[in-house]
C-alpha positions in Angstrom: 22.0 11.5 24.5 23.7 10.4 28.0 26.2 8.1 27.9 25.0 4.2 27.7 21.0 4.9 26.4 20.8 3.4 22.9 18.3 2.1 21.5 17.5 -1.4 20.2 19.7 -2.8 17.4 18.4 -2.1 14.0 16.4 1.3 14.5 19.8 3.9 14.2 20.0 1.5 10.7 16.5 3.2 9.4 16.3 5.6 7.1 13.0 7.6 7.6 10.6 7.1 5.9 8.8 10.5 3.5 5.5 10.3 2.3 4.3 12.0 -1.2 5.2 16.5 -0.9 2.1 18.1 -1.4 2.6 21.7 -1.8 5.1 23.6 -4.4 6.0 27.1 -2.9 5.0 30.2 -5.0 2.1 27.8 -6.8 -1.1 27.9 -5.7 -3.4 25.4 -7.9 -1.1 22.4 -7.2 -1.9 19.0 -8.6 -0.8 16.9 -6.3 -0.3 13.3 -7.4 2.2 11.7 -5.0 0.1 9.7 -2.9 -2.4 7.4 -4.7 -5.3 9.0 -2.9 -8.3 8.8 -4.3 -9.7 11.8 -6.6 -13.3 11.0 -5.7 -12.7 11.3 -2.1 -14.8 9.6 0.4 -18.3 8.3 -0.1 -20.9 10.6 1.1 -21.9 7.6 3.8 -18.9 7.7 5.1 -18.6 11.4 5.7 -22.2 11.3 7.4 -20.9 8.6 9.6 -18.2 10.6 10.7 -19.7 13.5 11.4 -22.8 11.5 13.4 -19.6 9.9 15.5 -18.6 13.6 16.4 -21.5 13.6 19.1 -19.4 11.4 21.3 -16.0 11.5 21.3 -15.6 12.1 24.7 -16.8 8.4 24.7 -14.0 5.8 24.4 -14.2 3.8 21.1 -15.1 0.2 21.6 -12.1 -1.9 22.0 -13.3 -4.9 19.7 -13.9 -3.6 16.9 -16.8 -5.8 16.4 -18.9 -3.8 14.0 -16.4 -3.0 11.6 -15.3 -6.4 11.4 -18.6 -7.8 10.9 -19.2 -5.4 8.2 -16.0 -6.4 6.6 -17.1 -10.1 6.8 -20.4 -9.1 5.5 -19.2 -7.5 2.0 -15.7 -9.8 1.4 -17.1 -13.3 2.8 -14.5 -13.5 5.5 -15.0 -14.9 9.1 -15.1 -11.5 11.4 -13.1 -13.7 14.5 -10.4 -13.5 11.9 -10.4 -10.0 11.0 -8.0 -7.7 12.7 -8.3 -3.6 12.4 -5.7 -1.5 13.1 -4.3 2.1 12.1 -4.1 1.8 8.5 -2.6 -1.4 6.6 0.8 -0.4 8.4 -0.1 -1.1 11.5 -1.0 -4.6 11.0 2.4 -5.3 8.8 3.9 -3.6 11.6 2.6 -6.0 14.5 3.2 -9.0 12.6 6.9 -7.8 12.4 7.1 -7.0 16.0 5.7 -10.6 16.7 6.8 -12.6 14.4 10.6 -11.6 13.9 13.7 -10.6 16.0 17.6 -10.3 16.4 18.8 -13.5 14.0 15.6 -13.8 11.9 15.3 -12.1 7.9 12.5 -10.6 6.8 12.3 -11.1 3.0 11.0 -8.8 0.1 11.9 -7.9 -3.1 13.9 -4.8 -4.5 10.9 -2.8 -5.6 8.9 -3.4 -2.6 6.6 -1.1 -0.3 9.6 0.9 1.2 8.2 0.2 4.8 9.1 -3.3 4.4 12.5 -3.0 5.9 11.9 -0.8 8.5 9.7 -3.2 9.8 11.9 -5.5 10.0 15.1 -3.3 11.2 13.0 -1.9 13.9 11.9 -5.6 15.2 15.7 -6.0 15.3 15.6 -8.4 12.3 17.8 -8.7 9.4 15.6 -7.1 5.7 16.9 -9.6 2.9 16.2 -7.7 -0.6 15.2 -10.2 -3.1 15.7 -8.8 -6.7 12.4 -8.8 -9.3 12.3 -9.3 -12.9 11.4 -6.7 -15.2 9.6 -4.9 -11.9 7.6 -8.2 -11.4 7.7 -10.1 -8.4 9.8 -13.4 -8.8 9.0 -16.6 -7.1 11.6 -18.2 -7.2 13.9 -15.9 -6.6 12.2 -15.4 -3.7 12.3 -18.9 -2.8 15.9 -19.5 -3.5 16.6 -16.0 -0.7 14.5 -18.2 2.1 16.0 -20.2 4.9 15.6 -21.8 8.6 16.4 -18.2 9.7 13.4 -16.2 7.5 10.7 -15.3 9.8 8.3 -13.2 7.1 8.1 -12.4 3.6 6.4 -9.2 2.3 4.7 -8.8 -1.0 2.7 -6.4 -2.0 0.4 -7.9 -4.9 -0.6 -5.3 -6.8 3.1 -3.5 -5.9 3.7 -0.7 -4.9 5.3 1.7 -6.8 5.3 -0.7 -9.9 1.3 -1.6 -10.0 2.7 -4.9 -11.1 0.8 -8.2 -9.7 0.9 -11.7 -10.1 -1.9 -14.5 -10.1 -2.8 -17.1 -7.9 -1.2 -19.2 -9.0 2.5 -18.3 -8.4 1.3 -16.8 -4.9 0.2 -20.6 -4.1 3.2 -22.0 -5.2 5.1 -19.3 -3.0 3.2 -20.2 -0.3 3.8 -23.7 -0.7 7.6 -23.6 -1.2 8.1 -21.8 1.9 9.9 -22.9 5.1 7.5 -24.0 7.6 8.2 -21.7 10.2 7.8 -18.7 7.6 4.4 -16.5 7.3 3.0 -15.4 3.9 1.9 -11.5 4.2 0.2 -10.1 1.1 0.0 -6.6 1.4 -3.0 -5.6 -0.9 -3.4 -1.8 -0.3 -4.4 -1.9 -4.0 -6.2 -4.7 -4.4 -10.0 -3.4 -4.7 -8.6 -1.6 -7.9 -8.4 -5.1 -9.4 -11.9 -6.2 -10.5 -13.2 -9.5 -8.6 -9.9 -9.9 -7.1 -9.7 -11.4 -3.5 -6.5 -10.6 -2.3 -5.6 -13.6 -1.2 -8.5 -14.9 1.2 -8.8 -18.4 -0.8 -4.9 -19.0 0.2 -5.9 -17.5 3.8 -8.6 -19.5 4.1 -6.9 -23.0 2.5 -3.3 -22.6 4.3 -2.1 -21.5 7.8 0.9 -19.5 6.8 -0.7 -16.9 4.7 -2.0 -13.3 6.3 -3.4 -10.6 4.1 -3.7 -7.0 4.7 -5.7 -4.2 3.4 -6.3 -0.5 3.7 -9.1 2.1 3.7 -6.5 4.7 2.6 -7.1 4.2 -1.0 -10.2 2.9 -2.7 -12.2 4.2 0.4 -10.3 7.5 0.0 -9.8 7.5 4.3 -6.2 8.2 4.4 -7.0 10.8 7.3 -8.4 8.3 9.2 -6.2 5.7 9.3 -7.9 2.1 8.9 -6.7 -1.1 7.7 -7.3 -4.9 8.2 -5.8 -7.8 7.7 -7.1 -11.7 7.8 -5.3 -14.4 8.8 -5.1 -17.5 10.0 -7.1 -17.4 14.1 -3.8 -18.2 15.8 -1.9 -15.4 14.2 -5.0 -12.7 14.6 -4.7 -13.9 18.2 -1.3 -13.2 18.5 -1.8 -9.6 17.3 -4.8 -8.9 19.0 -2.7 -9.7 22.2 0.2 -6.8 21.6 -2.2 -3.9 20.1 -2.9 -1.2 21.5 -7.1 -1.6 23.0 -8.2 1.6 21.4 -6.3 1.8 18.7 -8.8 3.0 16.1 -10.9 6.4 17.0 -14.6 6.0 17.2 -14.9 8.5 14.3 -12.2 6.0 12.2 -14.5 2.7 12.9 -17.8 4.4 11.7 -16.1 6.2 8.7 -14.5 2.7 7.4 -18.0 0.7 8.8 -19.8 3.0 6.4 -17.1 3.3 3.6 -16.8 -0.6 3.5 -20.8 -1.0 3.3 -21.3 1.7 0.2 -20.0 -0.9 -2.6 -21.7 1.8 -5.3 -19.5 4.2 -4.2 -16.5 1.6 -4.1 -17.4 0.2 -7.9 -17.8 3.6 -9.2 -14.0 4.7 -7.6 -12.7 1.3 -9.6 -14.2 1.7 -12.9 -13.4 5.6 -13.1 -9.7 4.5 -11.9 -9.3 1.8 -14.8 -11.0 4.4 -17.4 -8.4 6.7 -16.5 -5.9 5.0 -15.7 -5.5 3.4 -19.3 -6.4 6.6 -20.7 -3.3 8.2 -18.8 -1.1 5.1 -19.9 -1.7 5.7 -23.5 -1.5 8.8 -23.8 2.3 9.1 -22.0 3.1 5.9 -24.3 1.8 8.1 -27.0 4.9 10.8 -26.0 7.6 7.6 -26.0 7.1 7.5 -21.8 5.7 3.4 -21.2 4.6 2.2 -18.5 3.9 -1.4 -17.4 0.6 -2.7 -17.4 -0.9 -1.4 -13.9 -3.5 -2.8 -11.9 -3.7 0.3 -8.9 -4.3 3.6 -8.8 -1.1 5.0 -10.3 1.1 4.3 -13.1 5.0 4.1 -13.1 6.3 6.0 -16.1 10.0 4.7 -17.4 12.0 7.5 -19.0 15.1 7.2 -20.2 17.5 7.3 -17.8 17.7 8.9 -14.4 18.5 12.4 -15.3 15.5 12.7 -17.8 12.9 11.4 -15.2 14.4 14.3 -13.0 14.4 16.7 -15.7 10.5 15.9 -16.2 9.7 15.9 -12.7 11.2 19.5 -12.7 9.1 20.7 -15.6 6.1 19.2 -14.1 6.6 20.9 -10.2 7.0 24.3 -12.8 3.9 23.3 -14.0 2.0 23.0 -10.1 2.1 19.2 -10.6 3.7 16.6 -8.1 4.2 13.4 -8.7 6.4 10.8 -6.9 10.1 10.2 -7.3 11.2 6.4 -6.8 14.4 6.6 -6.6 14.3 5.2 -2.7 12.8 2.1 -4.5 15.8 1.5 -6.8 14.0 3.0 -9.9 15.7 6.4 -10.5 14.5 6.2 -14.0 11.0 6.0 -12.9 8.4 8.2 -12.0 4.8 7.5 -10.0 1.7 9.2 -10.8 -1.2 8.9 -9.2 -4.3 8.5 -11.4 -6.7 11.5 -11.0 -9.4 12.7 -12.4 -10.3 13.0 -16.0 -9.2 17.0 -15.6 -5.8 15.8 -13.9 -5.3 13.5 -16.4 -5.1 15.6 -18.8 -2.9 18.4 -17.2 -0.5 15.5 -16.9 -0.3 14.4 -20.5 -0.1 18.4 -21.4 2.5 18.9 -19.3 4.5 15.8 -20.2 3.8 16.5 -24.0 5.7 19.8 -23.5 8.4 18.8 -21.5 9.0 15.8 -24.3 8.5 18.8 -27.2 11.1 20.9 -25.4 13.5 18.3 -25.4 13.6 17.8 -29.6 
């Protein structure tokens, strides 16, 4: 690089950022588990939609986004002038960094959070504060006792990411009540359709102005390959993003995919109650083998082992077996792994292959 071009403060300090492996070499039927994407796939209405938007994309998508946000208003009871879309969840965490903090200001989150979190904030040039949880849950006070007049944003993910740990409304009221007033709320719920009747947040949206949600149609939607998210916020803060966005930032194909996806709420239910059947299943059956897990409310479920070395050791046996789960030792849980909660056939290739690394070890 010539002498004298650097970039902004913050950005040399980030430490890039690698998404779930999904291939083992020499193994052909791999099982990959390392991303919490959804075993069902898409819904057949989305996949139609898609393909019907393939007739014009030498068209420019539309720069509003207004029927995806309308349909999103339509099936979560939100106001569509305060939806915001953008490419996936991130992007919309991502903006609100860029807009909201800078050189001087802390971004807050805690220990086990969404490992995004601080490269948001190092590449807005603003200092990530790492807030400690107890027992993997997110702390309120903790959190509370980190802020001051400098903290700009604080990230939870609720349910959390790679814990699938949440907690109620009630402690996220009093979080967003307790915070300095020039601090935003952002509840990241990338998970939260998993959790039956749940809204996320949009009662503390709709009741406060310093609380923004987010949410994805990577997961429950099973669009990760599109890239679609949204968030809801208060109408100054959606205004604020809307301003610094790209205008065609989502592909025509990506609207009508997540327009259709959001609209097939069979489809949606069905991906939520197969989840929690399997999910528990999954849990047991690993608890069964002396591997617990908390209780999770996503898609996945973080197995404890005993120490570092045998979560390793087990993640070995499992690649042996064609089977990739998710290391979490980048989110200070080296003891830990995440697996993604598949189908009732991956479920069960799991627990096999678990049962024989545990029966190897006696």
């Amino acid at each position: 690089m010539a002498d004298g071009i650097e970039p902004q403060p913050g950005i040399l300090d980030i430490a890039l950022y690698k998404g779930g492996a999904s291939h083992l070499d020499g193994i052909s039927n791999v099982l990959k588990l390392s991303s919490n994407e959804n075993p069902l796939g898409a819904s057949d209405a989305a996949k139609e939609a898609v393909v019907r938007a393939s007739h014009d994309l030498h068209r420019y998508p539309p720069t509003d986004h207004s029927a995806l946000r309308h349909a999103i208003a339509e099936v979560w009871g939100v106001d569509p002038d305060r939806v915001f879309c953008g490419v996936g969840s991130g992007e919309v965490l991502k903006l609100l960094a860029e807009a909201y903090a800078g050189p001087g200001d802390d971004v807050v989150f805690t220990e086990h959070g969404f490992s995004m979190y601080p490269i948001y904030a190092h590449a807005s040039g603003a200092n990530p504060v790492v807030v400690r949880e107890n027992e993997r849950v997110v702390d309120v006070d903790a959190i509370l006792a980190a802020c001051t007049d400098k903290t700009k944003l604080v990230f939870i993910a609720n349910p959390a990411n790679p814990t699938g740990t949440m907690i109620g409304h009630a402690e996220v009221a009093r979080l967003a009540d307790g915070l300095p007033p020039q601090a935003l709320l952002v509840l990241d719920g990338a998970y939260a359709e998993y959790v039956d009747g749940f809204d996320a947040g949009k009662a503390l949206v709709e009741s406060r102005d310093n609380v923004v949600m987010s949410r994805t149609f990577s997961k429950i939607y099973g669009l990760g390959g599109l890239r679609v998210g949204w968030g809801y916020g208060p109408q100054a803060v959606i205004d604020v993003l809307n301003r610094i966005r790209g205008p065609f930032n989502l592909s025509s194909a990506a609207l009508a995919g997540a327009e259709a996806a959001v609209r097939d709420t069979a489809h949606t239910e069905k991906c939520r109650i197969e989840n929690a059947r399997w999910r528990d299943w999954l849990a047991n059956a690993l608890a069964e083998l002396g591997v617990p897990s908390d209780t999770s409310t996503a898609n996945f479920i973080l197995a404890r082992f005993a120490d570092a070395a045998e979560a390793q050791a087990c993640d070995e046996h499992l690649r042996k077996a064609g089977i990739i789960v998710r290391q979490v030792a980048g989110y200070g849980l080296p003891q830990c792994l995440r697996i993604t909660v598949g189908d009732e056939s991956a479920c069960r290739r799991v627990a096999h292959a678990v049962a024989q690394f545990k029966g190897a070890g006696k």
